[in-house]
Structures are given as C-alpha cells and as structure tokens.
C-alpha positions in Angstrom: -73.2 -39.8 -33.8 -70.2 -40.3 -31.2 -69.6 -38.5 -29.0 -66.0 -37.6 -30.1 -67.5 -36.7 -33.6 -70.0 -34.2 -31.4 -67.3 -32.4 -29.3 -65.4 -31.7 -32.8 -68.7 -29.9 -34.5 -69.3 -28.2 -31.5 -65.9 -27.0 -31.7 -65.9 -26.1 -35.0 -68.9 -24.1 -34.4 -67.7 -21.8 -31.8 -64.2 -21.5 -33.8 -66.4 -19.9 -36.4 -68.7 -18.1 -34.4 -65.7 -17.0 -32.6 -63.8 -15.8 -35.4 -66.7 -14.3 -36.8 -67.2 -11.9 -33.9 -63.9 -11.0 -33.9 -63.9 -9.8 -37.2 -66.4 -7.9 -36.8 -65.1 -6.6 -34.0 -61.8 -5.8 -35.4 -62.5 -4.4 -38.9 -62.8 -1.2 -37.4 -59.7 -0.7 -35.9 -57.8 -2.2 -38.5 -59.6 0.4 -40.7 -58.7 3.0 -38.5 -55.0 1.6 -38.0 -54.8 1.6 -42.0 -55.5 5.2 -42.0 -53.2 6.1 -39.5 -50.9 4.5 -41.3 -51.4 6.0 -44.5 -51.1 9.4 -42.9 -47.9 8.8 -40.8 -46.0 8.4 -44.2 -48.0 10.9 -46.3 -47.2 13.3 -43.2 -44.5 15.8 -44.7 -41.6 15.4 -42.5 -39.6 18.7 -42.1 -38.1 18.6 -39.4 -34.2 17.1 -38.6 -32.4 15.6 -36.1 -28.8 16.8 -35.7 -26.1 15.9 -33.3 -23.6 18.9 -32.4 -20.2 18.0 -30.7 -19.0 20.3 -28.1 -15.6 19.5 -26.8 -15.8 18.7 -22.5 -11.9 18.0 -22.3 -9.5 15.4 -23.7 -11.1 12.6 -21.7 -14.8 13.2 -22.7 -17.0 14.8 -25.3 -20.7 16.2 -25.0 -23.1 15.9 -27.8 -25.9 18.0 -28.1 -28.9 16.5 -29.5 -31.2 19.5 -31.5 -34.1 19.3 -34.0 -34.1 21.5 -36.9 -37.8 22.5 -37.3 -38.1 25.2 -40.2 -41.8 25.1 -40.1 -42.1 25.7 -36.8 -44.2 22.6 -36.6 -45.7 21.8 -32.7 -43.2 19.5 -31.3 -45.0 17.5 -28.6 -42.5 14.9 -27.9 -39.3 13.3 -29.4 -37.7 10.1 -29.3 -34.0 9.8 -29.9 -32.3 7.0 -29.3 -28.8 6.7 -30.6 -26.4 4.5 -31.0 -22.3 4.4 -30.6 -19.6 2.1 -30.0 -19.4 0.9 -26.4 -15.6 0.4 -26.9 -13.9 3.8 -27.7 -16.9 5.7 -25.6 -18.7 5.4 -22.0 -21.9 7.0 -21.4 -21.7 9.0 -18.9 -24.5 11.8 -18.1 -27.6 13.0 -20.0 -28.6 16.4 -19.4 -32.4 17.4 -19.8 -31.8 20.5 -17.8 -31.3 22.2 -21.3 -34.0 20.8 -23.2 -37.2 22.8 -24.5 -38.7 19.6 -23.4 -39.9 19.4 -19.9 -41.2 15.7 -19.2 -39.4 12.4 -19.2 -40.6 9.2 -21.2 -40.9 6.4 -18.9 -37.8 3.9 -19.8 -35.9 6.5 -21.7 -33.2 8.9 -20.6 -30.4 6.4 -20.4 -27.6 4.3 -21.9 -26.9 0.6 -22.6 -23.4 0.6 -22.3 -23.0 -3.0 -23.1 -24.5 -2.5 -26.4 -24.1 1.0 -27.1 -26.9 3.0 -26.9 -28.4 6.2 -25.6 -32.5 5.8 -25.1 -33.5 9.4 -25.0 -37.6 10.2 -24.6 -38.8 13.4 -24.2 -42.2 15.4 -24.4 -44.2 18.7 -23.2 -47.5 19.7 -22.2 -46.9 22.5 -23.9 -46.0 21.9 -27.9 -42.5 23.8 -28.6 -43.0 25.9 -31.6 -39.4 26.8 -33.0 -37.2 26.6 -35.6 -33.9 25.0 -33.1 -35.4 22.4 -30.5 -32.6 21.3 -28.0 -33.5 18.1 -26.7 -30.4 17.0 -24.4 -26.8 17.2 -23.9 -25.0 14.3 -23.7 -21.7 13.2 -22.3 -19.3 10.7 -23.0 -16.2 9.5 -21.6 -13.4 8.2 -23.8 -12.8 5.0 -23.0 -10.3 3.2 -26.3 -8.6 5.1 -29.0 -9.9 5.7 -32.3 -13.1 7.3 -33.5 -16.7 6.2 -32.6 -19.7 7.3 -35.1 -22.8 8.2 -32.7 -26.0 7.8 -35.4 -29.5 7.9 -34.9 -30.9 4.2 -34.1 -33.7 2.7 -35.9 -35.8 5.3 -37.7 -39.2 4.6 -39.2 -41.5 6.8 -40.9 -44.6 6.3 -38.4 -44.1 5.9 -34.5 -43.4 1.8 -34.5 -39.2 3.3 -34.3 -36.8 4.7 -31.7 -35.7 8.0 -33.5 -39.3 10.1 -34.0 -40.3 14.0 -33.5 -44.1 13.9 -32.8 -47.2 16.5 -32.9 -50.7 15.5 -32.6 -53.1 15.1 -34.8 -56.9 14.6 -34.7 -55.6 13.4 -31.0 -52.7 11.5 -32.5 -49.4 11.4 -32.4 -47.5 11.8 -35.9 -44.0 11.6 -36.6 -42.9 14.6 -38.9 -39.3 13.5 -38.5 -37.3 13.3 -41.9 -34.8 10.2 -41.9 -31.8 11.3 -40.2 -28.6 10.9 -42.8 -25.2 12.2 -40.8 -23.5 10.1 -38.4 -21.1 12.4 -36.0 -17.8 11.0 -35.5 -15.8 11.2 -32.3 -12.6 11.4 -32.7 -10.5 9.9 -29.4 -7.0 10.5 -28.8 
C-alpha cells in the first residue's frame, strides 16, 4: 500500500472515530437544548412591554419603559432594546435610578445613535413580583422634524432576542414576554 493511500485511511479513521465521540458527546445537550426549547415557546407569556411618553420640554421627550405583569410572575431580568429613528431623535440619557431592577447587563444600558437604537439590560437578585415593573426612563432629544416610532427590536419567543422578560426555571432562564404589538410615536415640532 502507498503511503499516500495509508495517511488517507488513517484519516478517515479518526474522522469517524472523531465524529463518533462527539456525538455521543453531544446528544445530550442537544437533548436538553430541544427541551428547553420546547418549553420557552410552550411557556405562557403574560406579561407586556409598554412604552409611556412623558413630555421633558419642546426640545426632548422621555419614554418610560414598564412591563405589564398581571400574574405577578418573578421578573428576574429584562432585556429591552429598542429601536428609533436616529434622524428626528438623539439619545440622550437612560435612567435606571427608577427601575425595580437593580443590576446592569454587561454591554446594555446604551444607544447606537448611528443606527438607532437603545440596548437596555437589566436584572435583580431579588425577583420583582408586581403587576407594573418600571424598567427605565429614557430621554431623547429632538434632533429633525416629524415623528419618529420608538418599537421594541427583535423579539423572539425563547432568549436567542433583544426584547425578553425573564424568570427562572429549574435554574433557567425563560422568557414569559408576549410579543410586543404598539410602536410609540414621537411627535417633533
């Protein structure tokens, strides 16, 4: 046999060892990551995200950011990134001093003003147990005339999203978030 011919069976044979052991090394989690899965979008989401415009003066506009939570489900953590037109507003400030949620998500609590977004991450040691959750206040400066729709950005019914409201779960986090519908418009002069 040559020796070229060798080198291939020999790689053959550790390809197939190789992928051997790693599918039995993976079935497992893949199992497990299945399940999860299966219960993130058999979870019954109840609770809403809703965005509440409080007028700051004729240059800028607040937005409060506030979870609807009629079950009084324990809120761990929420993600809500948002999404608005860079031309008409101007992030400005995000305000955490009025949230129920006491810890910062690493990455989160700012804007990308060249696109137009607001990454807002936030969580507790403690779960928050209430029917109204605030989870910031926002403010915006208007920057260009004419109105600007702020609107939750890229939903998903399990946790692979940027819009999600959290509790755990066996040890796992589950999103219980319902699919946010309303855009708020803001209106500039």
């Amino acid at each position: 046999m040559r020796k070229s011919s060798l080198k291939i069976i020999i790689a053959a044979a550790l390809v197939l060892a190789a992928s051997n052991l790693l599918a039995g090394c993976s079935a497992e989690p893949s199992e497990v990551g299945i399940k999860r899965l299966e219960e993130a979008q058999e979870m019954k989401k109840t609770v809403n995200l809703y965005l509440v415009a409080k007028e700051d003066d004729a240059d800028h506009a607040v937005v409060q950011v506030v979870l609807d939570n009629p079950e009084n489900k324990p809120i761990t953590s929420v993600q809500a990134w948002l999404t608005y037109n860079p031309a008409v507003l101007k992030g400005i400030s995000i305000d955490t001093g009025v949230s129920d949620f006491e810890l910062e998500a690493p990455y989160n609590n700012d804007f990308d003003q060249e696109t137009g977004l607001v990454m807002l991450g936030r969580s507790t040691s403690k779960a928050v147990r209430t029917d109204k959750i605030v989870v910031a206040g926002i403010k915006f400066e208007r920057v260009g005339e004419g109105a600007a729709m702020i609107e939750a950005y890229d939903y998903q019914q399990d946790l692979t999203g940027h819009t999600s409201a959290n509790i755990m779960k066996d040890g796992m986090p589950l999103n219980v978030l319902l699919k946010p519908q309303s855009p708020l418009p803001i209106v500039s002069q």
